[in-house]
Residue frames relative to the residue before (quaternion, step in Angstrom):
aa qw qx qy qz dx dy dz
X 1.0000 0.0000 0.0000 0.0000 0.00 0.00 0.00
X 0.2424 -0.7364 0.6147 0.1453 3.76 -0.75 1.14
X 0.2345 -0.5660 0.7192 0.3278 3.76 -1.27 0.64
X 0.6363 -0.5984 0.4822 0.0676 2.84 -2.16 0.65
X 0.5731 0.4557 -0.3221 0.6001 3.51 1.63 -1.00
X 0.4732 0.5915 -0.6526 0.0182 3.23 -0.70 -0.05
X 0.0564 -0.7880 0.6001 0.1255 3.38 -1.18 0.78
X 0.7002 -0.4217 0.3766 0.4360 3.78 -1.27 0.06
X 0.6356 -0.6263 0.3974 0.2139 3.39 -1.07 1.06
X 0.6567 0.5486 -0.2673 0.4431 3.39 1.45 -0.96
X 0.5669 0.5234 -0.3871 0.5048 3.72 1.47 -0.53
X 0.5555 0.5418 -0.3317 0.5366 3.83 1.07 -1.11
X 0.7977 0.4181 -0.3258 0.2876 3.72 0.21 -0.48
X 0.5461 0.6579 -0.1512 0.4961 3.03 1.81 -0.65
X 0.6878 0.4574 -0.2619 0.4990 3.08 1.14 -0.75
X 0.3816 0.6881 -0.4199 0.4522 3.81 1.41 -1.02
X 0.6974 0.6829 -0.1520 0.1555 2.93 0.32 -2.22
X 0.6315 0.6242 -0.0032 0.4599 2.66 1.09 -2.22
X 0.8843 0.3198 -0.1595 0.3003 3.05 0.22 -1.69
X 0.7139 0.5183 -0.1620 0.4421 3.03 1.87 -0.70
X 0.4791 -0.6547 0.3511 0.4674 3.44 1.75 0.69
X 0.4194 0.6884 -0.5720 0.1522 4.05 0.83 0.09
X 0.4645 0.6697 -0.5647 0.1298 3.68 0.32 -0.28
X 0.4498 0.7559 -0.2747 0.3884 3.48 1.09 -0.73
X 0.6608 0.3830 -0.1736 0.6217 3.40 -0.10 -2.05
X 0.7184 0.4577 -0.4435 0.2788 3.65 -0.46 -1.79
X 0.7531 0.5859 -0.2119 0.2112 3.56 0.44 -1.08
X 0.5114 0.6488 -0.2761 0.4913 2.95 2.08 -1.51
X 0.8100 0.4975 -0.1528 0.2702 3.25 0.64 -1.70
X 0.4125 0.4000 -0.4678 0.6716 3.38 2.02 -0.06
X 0.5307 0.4014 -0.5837 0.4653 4.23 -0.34 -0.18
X 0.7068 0.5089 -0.2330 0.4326 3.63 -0.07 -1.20
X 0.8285 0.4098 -0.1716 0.3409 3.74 0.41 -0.76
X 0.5952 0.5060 -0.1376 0.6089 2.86 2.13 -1.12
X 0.1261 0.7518 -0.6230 0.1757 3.93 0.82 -0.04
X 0.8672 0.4256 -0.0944 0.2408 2.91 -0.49 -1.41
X 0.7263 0.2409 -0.1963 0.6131 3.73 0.66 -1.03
X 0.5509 0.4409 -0.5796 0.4077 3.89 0.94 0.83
X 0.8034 0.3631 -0.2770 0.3820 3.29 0.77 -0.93
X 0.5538 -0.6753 0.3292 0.3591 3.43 1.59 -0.70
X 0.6910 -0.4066 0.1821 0.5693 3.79 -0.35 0.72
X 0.9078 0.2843 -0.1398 0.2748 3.07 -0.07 -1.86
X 0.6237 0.5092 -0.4400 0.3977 3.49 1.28 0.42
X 0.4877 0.7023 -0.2514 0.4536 3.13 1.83 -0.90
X 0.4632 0.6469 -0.3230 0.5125 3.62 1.63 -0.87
X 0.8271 0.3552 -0.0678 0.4302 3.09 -0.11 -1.79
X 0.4476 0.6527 -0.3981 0.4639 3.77 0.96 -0.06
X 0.0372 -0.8552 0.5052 0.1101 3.74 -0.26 1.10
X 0.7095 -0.1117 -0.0435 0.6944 3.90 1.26 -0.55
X 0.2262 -0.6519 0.7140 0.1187 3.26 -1.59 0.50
X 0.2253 0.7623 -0.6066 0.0088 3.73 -0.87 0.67
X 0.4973 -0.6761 0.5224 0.1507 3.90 -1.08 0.53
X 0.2886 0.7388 -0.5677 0.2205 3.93 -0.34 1.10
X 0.8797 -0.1159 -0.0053 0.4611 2.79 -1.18 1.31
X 0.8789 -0.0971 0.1234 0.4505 3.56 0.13 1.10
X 0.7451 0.2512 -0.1084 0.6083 3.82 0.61 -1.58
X 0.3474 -0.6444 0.6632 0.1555 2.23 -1.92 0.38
X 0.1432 -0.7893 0.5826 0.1304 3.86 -0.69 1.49
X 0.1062 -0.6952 0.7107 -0.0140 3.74 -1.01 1.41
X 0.1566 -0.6194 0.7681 0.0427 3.97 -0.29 1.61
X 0.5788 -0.6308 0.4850 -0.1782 3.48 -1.46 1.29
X 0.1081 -0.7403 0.6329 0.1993 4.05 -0.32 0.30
X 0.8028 0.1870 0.0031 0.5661 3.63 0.72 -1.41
X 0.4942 -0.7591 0.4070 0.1180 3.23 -1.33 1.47
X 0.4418 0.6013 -0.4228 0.5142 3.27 1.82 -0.75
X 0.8379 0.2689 -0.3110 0.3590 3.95 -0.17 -1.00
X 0.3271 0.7004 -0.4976 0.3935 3.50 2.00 0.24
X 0.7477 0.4805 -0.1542 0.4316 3.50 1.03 -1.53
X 0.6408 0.4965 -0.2708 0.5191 3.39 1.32 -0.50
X 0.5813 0.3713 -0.4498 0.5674 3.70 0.79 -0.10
X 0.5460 0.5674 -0.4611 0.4091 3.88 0.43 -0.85
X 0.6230 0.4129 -0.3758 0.5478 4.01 0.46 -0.79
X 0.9091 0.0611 -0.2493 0.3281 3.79 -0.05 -0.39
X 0.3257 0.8244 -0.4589 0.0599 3.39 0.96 0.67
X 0.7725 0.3674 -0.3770 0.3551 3.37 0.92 0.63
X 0.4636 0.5653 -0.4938 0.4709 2.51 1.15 0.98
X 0.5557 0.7127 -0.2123 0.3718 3.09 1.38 -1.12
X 0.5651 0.6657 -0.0889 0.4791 3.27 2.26 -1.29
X 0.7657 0.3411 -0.1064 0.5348 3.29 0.83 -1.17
X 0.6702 0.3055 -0.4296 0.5225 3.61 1.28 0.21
X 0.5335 0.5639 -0.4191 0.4709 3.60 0.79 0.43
X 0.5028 0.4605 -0.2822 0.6748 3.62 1.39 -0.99
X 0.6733 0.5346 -0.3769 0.3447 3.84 0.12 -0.72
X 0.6313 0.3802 -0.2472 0.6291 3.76 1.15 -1.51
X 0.4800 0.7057 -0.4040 0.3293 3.87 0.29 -0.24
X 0.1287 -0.7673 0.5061 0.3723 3.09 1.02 -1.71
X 0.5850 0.1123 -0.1820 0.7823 3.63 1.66 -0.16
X 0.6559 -0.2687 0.6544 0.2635 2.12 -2.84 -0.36
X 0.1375 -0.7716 0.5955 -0.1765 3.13 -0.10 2.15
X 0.7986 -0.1408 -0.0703 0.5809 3.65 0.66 -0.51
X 0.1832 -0.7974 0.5307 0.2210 3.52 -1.23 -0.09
X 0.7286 0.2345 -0.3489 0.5408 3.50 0.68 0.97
X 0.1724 -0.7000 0.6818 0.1245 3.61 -1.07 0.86
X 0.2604 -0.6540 0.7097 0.0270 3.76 -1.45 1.44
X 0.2098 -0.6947 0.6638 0.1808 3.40 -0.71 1.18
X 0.0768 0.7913 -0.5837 -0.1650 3.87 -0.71 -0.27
């Protein structure tokens, strides 16, 4: 006997999502996972911790030169992090 409701797992997850306020976390943790192939090897190198509070995002730094070189594109740098998110996961990047 075949049930009739069945829907696609990806709608069921969405809803979970939804219902359980996950859109947040889920997003941080793509920011957090995706480090690297946003900024690229050699910043991703020089990148000593990355952590999410209240909104920003705090990246503490080894080298000050790529400290100054993220500072030139950090809004862009914002809106493609908000972009792999799927939302507006944070709204300020701290360089440190």
């Amino acid at each position: 006997m075949r049930k009739t409701n069945t829907e696609p797992v990806s709608d069921i997850l969405k809803r979970f999502v939804t219902a359980y306020r996950l859109e947040h976390p889920l997003g941080c943790a793509r920011i957090m996972n995706h480090w690297d192939e946003v900024v690229g090897s050699m910043i991703a190198s020089q990148t000593a911790e990355l952590n999410i509070h209240q909104r920003k995002l705090y990246v503490k730094l080894k080298s000050s030169v790529v400290r100054h070189e993220l500072m030139m594109v950090k809004s862009r740098l914002l809106l493609q992090l908000n972009d792999l998110a799927g939302i507006k996961a944070i709204d300020d990047i701290i360089l440190m």
